[in-house]
N, C-alpha and C positions, 0 to 999 in steps of 0.2 A: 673414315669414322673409327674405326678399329684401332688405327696406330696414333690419332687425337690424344688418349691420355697418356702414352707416352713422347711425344713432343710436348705436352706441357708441364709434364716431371722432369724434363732435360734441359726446356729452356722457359724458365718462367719470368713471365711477361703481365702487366697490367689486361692486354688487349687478349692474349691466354687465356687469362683466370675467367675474363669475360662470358670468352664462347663454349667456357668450358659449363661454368654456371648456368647459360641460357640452353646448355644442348641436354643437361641434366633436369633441369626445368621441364622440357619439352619431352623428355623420355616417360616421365613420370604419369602414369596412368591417371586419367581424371578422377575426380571424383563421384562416388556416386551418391545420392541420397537416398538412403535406404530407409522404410517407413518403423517406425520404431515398433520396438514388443507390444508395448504395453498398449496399443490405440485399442485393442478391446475393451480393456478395463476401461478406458477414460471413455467410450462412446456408450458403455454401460450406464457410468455413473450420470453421465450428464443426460441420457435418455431417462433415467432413473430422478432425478432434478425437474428435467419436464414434465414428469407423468403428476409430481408431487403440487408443483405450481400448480397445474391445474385441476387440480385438486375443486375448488370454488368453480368452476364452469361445470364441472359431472354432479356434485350436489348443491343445487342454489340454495338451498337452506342457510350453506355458508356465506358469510358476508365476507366480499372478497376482498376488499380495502380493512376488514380486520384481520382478516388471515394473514394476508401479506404484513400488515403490522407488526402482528407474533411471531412470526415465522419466516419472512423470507431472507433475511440474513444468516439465521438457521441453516438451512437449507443450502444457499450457495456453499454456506463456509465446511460444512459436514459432508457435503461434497467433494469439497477440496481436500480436506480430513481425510475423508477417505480413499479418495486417490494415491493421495499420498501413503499413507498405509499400507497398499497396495504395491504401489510402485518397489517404496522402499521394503518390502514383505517384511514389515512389523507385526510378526504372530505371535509373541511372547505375550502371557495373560496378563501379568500385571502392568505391562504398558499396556495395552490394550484397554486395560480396566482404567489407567490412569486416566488416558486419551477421552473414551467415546463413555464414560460411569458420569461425566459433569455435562456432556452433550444431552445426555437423556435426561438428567436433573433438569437443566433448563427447558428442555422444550416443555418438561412438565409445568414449571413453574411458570413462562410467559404465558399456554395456554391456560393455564386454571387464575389467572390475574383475573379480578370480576370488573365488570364492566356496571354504570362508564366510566371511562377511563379518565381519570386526573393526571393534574401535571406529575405526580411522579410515575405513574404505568407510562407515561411518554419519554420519560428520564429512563426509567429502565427498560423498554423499547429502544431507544434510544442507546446506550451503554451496552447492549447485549452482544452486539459486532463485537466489541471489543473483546469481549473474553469467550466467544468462541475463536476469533482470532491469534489469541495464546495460546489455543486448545491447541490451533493449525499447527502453529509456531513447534509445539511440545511436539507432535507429530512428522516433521521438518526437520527437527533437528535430533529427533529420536532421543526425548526426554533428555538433550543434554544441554540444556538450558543456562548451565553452567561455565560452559565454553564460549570466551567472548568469540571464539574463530566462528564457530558454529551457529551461533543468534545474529552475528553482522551477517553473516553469509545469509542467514533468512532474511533479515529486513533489506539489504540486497536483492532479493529472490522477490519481493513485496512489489518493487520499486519495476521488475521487470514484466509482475503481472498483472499490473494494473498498465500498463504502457502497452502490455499485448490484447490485453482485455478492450482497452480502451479500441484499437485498431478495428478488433471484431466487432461490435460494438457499433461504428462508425461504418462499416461494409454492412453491417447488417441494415443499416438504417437506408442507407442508399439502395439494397436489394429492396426491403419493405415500400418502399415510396415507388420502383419502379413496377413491382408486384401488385400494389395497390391500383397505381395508375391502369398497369394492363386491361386488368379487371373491368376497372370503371368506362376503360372508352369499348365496351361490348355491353354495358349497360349493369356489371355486377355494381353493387356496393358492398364489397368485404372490409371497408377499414376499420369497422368494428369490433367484428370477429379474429380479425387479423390480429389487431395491437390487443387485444384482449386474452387468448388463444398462442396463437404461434410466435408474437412479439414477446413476451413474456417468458415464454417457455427456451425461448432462443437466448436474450438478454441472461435468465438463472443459471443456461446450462455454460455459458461462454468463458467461465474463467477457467472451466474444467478443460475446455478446449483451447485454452491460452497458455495451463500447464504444460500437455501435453506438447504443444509448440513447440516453449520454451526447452523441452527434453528431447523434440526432435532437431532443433536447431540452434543449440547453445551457443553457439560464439558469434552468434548474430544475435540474438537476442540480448545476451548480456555486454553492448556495447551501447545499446540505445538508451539507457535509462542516464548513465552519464554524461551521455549528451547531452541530454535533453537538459538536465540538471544545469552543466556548464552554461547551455543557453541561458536559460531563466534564472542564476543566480545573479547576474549584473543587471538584467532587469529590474528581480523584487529589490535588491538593493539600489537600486536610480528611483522608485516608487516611493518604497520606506523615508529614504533620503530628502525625497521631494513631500510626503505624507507629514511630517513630523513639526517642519513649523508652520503648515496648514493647519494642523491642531490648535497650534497655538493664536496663530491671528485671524482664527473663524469665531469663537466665540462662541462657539455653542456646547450647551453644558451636557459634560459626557455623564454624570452620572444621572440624566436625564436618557439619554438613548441608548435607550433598550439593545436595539440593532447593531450600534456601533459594538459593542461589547461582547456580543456570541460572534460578529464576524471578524473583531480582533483573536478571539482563542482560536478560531479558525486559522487564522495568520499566523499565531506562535506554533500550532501543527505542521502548517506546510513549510516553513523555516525549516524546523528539524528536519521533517522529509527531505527538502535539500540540503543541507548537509549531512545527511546519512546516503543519499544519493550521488552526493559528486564525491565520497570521499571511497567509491565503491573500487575505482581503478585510480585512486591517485597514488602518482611516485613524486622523483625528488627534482624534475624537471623544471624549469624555471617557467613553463607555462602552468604547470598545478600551484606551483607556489603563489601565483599571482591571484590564481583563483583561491588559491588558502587567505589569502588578505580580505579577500571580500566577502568570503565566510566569515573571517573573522570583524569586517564591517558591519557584515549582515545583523550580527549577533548582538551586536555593543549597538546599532541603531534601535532594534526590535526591542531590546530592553528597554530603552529609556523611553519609548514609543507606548509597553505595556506598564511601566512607573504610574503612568497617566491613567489606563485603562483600569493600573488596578485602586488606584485611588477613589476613579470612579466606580467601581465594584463596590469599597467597602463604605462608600456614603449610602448605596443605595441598602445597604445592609441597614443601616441607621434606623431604616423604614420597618424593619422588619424581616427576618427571615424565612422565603418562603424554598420551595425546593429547586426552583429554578434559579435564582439567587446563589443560595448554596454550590450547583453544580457550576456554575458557572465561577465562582469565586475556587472551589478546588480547583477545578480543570486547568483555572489560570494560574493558579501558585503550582501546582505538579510542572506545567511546562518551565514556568518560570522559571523555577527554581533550577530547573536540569539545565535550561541556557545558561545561567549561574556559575553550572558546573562544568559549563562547558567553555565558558570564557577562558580563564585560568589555562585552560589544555590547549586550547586555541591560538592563543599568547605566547606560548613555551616552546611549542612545534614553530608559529613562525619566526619569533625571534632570539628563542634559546638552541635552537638547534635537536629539540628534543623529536624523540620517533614518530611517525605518524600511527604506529599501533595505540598509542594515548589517545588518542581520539575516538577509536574505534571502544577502546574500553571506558572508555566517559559517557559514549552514547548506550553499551549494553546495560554495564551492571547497574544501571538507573534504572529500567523496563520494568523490575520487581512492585516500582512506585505507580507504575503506571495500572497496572494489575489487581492493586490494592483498594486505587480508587475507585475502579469501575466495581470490583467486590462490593466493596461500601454504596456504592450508588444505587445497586441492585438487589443486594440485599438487607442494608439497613435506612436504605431512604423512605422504604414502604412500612415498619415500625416507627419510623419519627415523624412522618405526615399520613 
């Protein structure tokens, strides 16, 4: 073993280089997983998460399908917020002040909405995720919001915690169902207390325990989300493909259903999601490239798909302007409009030869538009209605 590297410096050989690489391989100390710093802070916050959810079971006074209303998006995402904080030790006051001065705005203003609640407290229930989620965002990227490297690398980071979250999520559900079952065959019935109680409190605290994952096992974590992506982008597009002259030879009037129309803006959402997801590990291989076509399929179907949808938006407008109307007709032209922008980039990369960083910059510096709207929705849709 000893005089091995110097017979394969004297006579080098294909079958050489071989046993030289697998005996280097094999020297090499395993790895160990070692549990990260920070699992204090995150078993903190997300115990901290819990105690708030139930909140509504220590005082019934609370109406607990309104608290959750106001608040339970709050809550996860301020969680995360502040994990993140944490982690990244962001103690400087005036990011601090930037961060967590619009988190306490809000939760003031969801809880003091009066009740009962009209369609726009649902619009702004509704839209609240949203701009605590720029809060995260600002906090993630440590207010550099600026930096297209830095906002793709969070909606990245999005795409891997909701894929980790989901997993927990899914194991929790299977613990509950076998925990319940236990119970039941000895004569208890806890599945009330249980999904009311610990299901609840488990579900809020999980994305905190999804980050924490993702930062003890990164280069697993950030390989699944493009996966998954690659999978499902020739699906939605064989879907959409197949969707589009079923529109047309069903005959049923869209600016009559209601449903069809919030579950298309749905549809222009999760588009972008995949493509901000598969474009997360793309290079210049001719297997990404092929999947760059049917992003770029994906894109040019969904448009002329939402042509339709938004047609049928602004007849229903004809009728009058109500606030759901409204939000639904933004939300739709905000997306639209960015697939738009994203055509042309789309276009250039596959058949101009142009870099794949244009894409990533057509998806960030639009995010500003997204931000605007929800501002708008939240706080000037409750002055117009």
């Amino acid at each position: 073993m000893e005089a091995f590297p110097h017979v394969v410096e004297e006579n080098d050989s294909e079958l050489l280089r071989f046993w030289k690489l697998r005996l280097e391989t094999e020297s090499l100390p395993s790895p160990e997983v070692r549990i990260h710093p920070d699992w204090k802070v995150a078993a903190a916050i997300a115990l901290w998460i819990a105690a708030v959810v139930l909140l509504p079971s220590l005082f019934p006074a609370m109406k607990r399908e309104v608290f959750y209303m106001r608040n339970m998006a709050l809550i996860v995402l301020s969680g995360l917020t502040a994990y993140t904080l944490c982690r990244e030790k962001i103690t400087e006051t005036k990011s601090l002040l930037v961060i967590l001065l619009p988190l306490v705005l809000l939760a003031l203003y969801l809880n003091f909405l009066p009740r009962p609640f009209t369609d726009t407290s649902i619009l702004v229930f509704l839209h609240a995720p949203l701009l605590c989620w720029a809060l995260f965002g600002l906090a993630w990227t440590r207010l550099g919001f600026r930096n297209d490297r830095h906002v793709f690398g969070f909606l990245r980071y999005n795409g891997e915690l909701v894929t980790m979250t989901g997993l927990i999520l899914i194991a929790g559900i299977f613990l509950s169902l076998m925990t319940i079952s236990l119970f039941a065959l000895i004569g208890m019935e806890i599945s009330r207390f249980y999904m009311q109680n610990i299901a609840v409190a488990g579900a809020a605290a999980s994305p905190v325990l999804a980050a924490w994952l993702i930062s003890q096992f990164p280069s697993v974590t950030g390989k699944v989300v493009p996966l998954i992506a690659r999978i499902f982008t020739p699906m939605v597009l064989i879907s959409a493909v197949i969707y589009l002259p079923a529109i047309l030879v069903s005959g049923v009037r869209l600016s009559e259903n209601r449903d069809f129309l919030v579950m298309f803006n749905l549809l222009l959402f999760a588009v972008m999601a995949i493509i901000v997801f598969s474009l997360s590990e793309m290079d210049r291989s001719a297997t990404s490239r092929i999947h760059l076509y049917m992003l770029l399929s994906l894109v040019v179907v969904t448009l002329l798909i939402n042509s339709l949808a938004l047609a049928a938006i602004i007849t229903r407008l004809t009728e009058g302007f109500t606030p759901n109307r409204t939000a639904v007709l933004l939300s739709n032209l905000v997306v639209f409009i960015h697939l738009l922008v994203m055509l042309p980039v789309l276009w250039s990369v596959c058949f101009r030869q142009q870099p794949y960083t244009r894409i990533g910059k057509a998806v960030t510096r639009y995010l500003p538009l997204y931000i605007l709207y929800t501002l708008f929705v939240i706080l000037i849709f409750p002055l117009l209605w």
